[in-house]
C-alpha positions in Angstrom: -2.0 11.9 1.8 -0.2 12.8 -1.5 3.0 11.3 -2.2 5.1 13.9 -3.4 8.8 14.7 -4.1 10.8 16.3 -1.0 8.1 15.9 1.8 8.3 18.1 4.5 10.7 17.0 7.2 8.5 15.2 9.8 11.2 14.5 12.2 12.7 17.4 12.3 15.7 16.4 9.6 17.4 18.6 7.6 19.5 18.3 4.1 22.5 17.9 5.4 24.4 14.8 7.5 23.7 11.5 6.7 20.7 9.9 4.6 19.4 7.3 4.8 17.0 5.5 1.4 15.1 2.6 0.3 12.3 2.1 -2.4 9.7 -0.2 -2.6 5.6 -0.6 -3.7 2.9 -0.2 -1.3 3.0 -4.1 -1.1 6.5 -3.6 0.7 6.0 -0.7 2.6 5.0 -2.9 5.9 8.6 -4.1 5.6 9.9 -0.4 5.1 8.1 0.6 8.4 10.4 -1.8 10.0 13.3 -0.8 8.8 12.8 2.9 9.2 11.9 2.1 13.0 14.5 -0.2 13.7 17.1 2.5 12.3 15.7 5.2 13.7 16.0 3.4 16.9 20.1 3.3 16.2 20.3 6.9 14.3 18.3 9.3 15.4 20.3 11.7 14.0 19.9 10.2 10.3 17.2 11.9 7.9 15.3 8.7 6.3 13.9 8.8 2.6 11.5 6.3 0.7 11.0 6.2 -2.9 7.7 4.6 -4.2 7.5 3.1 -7.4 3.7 2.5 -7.1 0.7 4.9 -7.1 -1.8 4.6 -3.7 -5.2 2.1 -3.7 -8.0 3.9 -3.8 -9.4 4.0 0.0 -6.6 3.1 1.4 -5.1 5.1 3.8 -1.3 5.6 3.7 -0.7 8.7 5.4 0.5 7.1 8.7 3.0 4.7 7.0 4.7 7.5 5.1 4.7 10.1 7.9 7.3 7.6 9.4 9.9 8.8 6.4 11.6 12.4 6.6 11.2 12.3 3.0 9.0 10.4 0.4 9.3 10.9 -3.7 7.5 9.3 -5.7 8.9 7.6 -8.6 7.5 9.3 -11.3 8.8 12.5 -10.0 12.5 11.5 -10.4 14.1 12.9 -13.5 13.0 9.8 -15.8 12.4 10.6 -19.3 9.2 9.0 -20.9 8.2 7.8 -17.2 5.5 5.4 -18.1 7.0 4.3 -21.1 10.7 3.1 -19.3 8.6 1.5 -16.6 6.1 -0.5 -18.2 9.5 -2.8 -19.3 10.0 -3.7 -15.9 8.5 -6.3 -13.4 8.2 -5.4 -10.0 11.4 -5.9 -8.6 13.5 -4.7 -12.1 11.3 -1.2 -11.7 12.0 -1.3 -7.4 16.0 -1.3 -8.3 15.7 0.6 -11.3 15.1 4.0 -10.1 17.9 3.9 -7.2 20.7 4.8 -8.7 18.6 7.9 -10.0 17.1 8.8 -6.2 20.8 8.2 -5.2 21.8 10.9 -7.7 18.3 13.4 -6.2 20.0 13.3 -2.0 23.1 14.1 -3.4 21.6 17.3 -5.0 20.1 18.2 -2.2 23.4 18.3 -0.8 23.3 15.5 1.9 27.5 14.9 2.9 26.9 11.1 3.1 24.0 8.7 1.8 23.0 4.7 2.5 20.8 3.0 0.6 19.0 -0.1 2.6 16.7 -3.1 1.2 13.3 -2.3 2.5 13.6 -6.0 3.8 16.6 -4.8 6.2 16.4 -4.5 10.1 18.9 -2.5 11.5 20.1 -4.0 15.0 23.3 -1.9 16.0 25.0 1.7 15.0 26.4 1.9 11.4 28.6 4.1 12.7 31.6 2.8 10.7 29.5 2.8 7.7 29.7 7.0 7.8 33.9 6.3 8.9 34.2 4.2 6.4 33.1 7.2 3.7 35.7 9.2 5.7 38.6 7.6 4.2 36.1 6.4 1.0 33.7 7.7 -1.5 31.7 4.3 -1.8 30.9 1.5 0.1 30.2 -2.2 -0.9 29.2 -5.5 0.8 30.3 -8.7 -0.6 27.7 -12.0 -0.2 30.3 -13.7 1.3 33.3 -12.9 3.1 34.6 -16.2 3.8 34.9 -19.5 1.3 32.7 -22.1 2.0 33.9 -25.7 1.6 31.4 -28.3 1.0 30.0 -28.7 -2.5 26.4 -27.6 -2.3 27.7 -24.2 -0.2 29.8 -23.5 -2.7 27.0 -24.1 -5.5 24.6 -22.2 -3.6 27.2 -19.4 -2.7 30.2 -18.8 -4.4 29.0 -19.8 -8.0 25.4 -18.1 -7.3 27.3 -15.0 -6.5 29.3 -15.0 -9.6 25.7 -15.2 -11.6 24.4 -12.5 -9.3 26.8 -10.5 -8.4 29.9 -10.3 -6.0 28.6 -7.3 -3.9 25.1 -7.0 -2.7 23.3 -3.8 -3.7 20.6 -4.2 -0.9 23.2 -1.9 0.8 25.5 1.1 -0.9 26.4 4.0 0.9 28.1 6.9 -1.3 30.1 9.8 -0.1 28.5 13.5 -1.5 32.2 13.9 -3.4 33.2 13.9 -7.1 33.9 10.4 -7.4 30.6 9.8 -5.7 29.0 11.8 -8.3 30.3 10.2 -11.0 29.3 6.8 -9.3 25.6 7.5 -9.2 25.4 9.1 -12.7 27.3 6.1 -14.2 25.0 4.0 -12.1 22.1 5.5 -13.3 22.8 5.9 -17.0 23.5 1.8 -16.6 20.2 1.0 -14.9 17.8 3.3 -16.9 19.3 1.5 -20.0 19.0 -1.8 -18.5 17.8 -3.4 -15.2 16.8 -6.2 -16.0 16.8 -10.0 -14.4 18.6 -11.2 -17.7 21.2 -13.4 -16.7 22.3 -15.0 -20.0 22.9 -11.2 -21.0 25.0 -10.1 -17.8 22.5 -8.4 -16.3 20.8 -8.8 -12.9 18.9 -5.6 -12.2 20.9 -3.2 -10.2 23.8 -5.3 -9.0 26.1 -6.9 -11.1 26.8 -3.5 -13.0 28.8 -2.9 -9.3 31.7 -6.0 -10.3 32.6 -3.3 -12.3 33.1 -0.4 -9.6 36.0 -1.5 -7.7 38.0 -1.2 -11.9 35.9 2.0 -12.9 36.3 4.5 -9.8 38.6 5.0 -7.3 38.1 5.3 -3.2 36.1 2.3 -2.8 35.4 0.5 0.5 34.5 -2.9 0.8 33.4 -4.1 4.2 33.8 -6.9 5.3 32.6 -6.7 8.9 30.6 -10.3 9.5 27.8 -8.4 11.2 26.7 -6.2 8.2 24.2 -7.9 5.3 23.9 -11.2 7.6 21.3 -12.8 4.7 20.5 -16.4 3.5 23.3 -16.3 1.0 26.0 -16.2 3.7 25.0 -17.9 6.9 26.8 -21.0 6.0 29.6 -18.8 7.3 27.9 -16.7 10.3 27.4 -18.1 13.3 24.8 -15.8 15.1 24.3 -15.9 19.0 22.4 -13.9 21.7 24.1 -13.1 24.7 23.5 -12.6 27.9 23.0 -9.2 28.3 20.5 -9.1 24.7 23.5 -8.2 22.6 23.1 -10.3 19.0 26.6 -11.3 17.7 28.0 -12.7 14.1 30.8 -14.3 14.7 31.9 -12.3 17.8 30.8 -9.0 15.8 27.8 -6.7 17.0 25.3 -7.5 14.2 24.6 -4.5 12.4 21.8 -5.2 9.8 19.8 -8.4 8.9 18.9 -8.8 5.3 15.4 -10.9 5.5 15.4 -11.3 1.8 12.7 -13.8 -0.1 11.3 -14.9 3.9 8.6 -17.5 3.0 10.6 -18.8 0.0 13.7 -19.7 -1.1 15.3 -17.4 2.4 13.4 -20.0 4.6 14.4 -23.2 2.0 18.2 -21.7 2.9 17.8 -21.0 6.2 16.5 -24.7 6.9 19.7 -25.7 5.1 22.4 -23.9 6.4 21.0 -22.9 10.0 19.9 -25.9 11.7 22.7 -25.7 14.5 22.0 -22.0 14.5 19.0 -21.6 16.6 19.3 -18.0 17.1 19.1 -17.2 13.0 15.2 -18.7 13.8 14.4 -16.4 16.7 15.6 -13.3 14.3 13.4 -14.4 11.7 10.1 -15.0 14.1 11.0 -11.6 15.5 11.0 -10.0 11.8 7.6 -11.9 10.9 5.7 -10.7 13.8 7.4 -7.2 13.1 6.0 -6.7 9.2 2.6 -7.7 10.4 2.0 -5.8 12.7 3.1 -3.1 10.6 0.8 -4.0 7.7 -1.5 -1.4 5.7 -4.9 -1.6 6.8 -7.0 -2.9 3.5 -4.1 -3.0 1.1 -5.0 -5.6 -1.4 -2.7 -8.2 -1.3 -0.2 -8.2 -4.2 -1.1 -4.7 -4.9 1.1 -3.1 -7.3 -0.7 -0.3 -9.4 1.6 -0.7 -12.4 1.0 -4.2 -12.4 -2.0 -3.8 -14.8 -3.1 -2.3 -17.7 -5.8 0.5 -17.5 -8.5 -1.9 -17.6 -7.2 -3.9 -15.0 -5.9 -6.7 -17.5 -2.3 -7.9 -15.7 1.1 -7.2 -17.2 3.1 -10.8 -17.7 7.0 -10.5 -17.8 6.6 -11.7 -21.8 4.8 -8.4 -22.7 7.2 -6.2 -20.7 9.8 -7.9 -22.6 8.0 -8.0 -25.8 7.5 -4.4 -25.9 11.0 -3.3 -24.4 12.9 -5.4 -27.3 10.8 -3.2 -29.6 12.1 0.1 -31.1 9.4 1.1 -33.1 6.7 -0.2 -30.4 8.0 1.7 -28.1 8.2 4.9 -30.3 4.3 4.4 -30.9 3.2 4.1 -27.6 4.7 6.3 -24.7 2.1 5.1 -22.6 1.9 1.3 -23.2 -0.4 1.4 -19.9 -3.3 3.0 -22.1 -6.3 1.1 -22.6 -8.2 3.2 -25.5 -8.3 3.5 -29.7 -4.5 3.0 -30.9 -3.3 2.1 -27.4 -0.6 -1.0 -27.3 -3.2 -2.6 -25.5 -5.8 -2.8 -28.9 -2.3 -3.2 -31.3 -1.5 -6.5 -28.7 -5.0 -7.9 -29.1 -5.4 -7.3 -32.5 -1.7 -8.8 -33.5 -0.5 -10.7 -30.2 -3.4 -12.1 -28.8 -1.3 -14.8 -27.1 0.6 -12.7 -25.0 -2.5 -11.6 -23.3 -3.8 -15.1 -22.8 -0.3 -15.1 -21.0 1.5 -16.8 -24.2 4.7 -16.2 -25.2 3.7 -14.7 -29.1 6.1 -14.8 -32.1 9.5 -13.6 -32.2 9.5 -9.6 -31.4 12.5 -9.0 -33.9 10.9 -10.5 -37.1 10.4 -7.8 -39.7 6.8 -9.1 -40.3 5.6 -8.0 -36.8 7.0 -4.4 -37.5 4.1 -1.9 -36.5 2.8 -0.1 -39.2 3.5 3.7 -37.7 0.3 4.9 -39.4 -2.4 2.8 -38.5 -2.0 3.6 -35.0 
């Protein structure tokens, strides 16, 4: 199955209503599946879009995992100049979050009245009904991390002042209003992250997010809510108490939960979880129930780690220091639009020839000295 722009509607969908979005690699998509059935399950009205910022294994059948999504476009369809060029500077998650804002701005063309972008690492447990009142009254919608102060020491460290670092809101939820000031939201967004998305925190950057401290100043008719049940994560169960009732309902402090954010499970979520939910026995059931959920919804024979702009042509993997090495690099990048290209006067032959290290996976000398300068025409 091909994965092209503006896929036929599967479900029935049509461009109009309420959208829903997420974007992730074929590595991901197991966790997409559960998110697109658990919100299904809530909104069956909603049409529900995945972008893919990876091309498909060969022998790999992903035909049955996309069919799930109203609509799939691929990355490199979106209106990114110099495609292969803009992503090779980005890691896996920087190139994930990069090309939201610009599949944000591609549903509002097609003229959906209301749109939600989701993590693919959410599960959807209750309506977001007052999401879509919410952009009523609003054009945009935020979530902070935290919605209450935390009080001991190490909470605060882990919370408060990682949040300031990170970012105040969380952008593994937005949800945008098809309006002018929405408009001018996603193509401010977009101009921001196609300059820079980067995990660069001594330059103010992390990726998508903290560009959105700014929105609440720059644009007008924002919402931020604030309901305990939406964005329950890792960063904020210090201050969520979840429980299970009776009758099956899950609650966050006394609020239907609405979506779970599973982000980093088997990492640092789980080294947080253990430290913040140990009289919080529920927060573990979730998490067993979203672990058995993403395997069974695994691809069949997907390589594990697979990410097919994680390599060069010839297979040789792309560290973080030669994504950054070339993306600091004016005149590198002018010389070779496709950095991914293997052959005579590729990037690849200019590294091995001049920055050997970085392909032994060594940081090589300082990209801005005048020395290292590519000479335009040898290549």
């Amino acid at each position: 199955m091909n994965v092209v722009s503006e896929m036929r509607a599967v479900h029935g969908a049509q461009v109009s209503g309420t959208a829903c979005y997420t974007s992730c690699t074929y590595s991901y998509l197991s966790r997409a599946r559960v998110l697109v059935q658990t919100l299904r399950a809530a909104h069956p009205d909603w049409s529900i879009w995945v972008v893919i910022v990876d091309l498909p294994p060969p022998a790999v059948d992903v035909g049955p995992a996309l069919a799930e999504f109203d609509g799939v476009v691929a990355a490199q369809d979106l209106s990114i100049p110099n495609f292969r060029g803009w992503l090779f500077k980005h890691n896996i998650v920087e190139a994930c979050t990069a090309v939201k804002a610009c599949m944000l701005r591609h549903l509002l063309a097609l003229g959906f009245d209301k749109i939600v972008y989701l993590d693919p690492d959410i599960g959807v447990f209750h309506s977001l009904a007052m999401i879509e009142r919410r952009l009523d009254r609003g054009s945009i919608v935020l979530t902070p991390h935290q919605i209450e102060p935390n009080e001991a020491r190490t909470a605060m460290a882990d919370n408060e002042l990682t949040s300031m670092k990170y970012g105040i809101f969380n952008l593994g939820f937005i949800a945008v209003r098809n309006d002018r000031t929405g408009n001018a939201f996603a193509e401010w967004w977009d101009r921001m992250l196609q300059t820079a998305c980067y995990e660069d925190i001594e330059a103010g950057i992390f990726t998508d997010q903290k560009y959105c401290d700014l929105v609440p100043a720059l644009f007008d008719r924002v919402q931020i809510e604030r309901d305990p049940g939406c964005n329950v994560a890792s960063w904020n169960i210090s201050r969520r108490f979840v429980e299970i009732t009776m009758s099956g309902d899950i609650t966050v402090n006394g609020s239907l939960l609405k979506f779970y954010h599973f982000t980093k499970i088997g990492g640092v979520g789980d080294v947080m979880m253990e430290r913040y939910a140990k009289d919080n026995p529920a927060v573990f059931d979730i998490w067993f129930w979203y672990r058995r959920a993403i395997g069974s919804s695994a691809i069949v024979d997907l390589p594990k780690g697979y990410w097919h702009y994680g390599h060069f042509n010839n297979e040789v993997q792309i560290s973080d220091e030669i994504r950054q090495f070339y993306r600091n690099r004016d005149d590198l990048m002018a010389a070779f639009t496709d950095p991914f290209d293997c052959g005579t006067g590729s990037f690849f032959e200019w590294l091995r020839e001049n920055e050997p290290g970085l392909l032994r996976g060594k940081i090589g000398r300082d990209p801005s000295s005048p020395s290292q300068k590519v000479n335009l025409d040898a290549v």
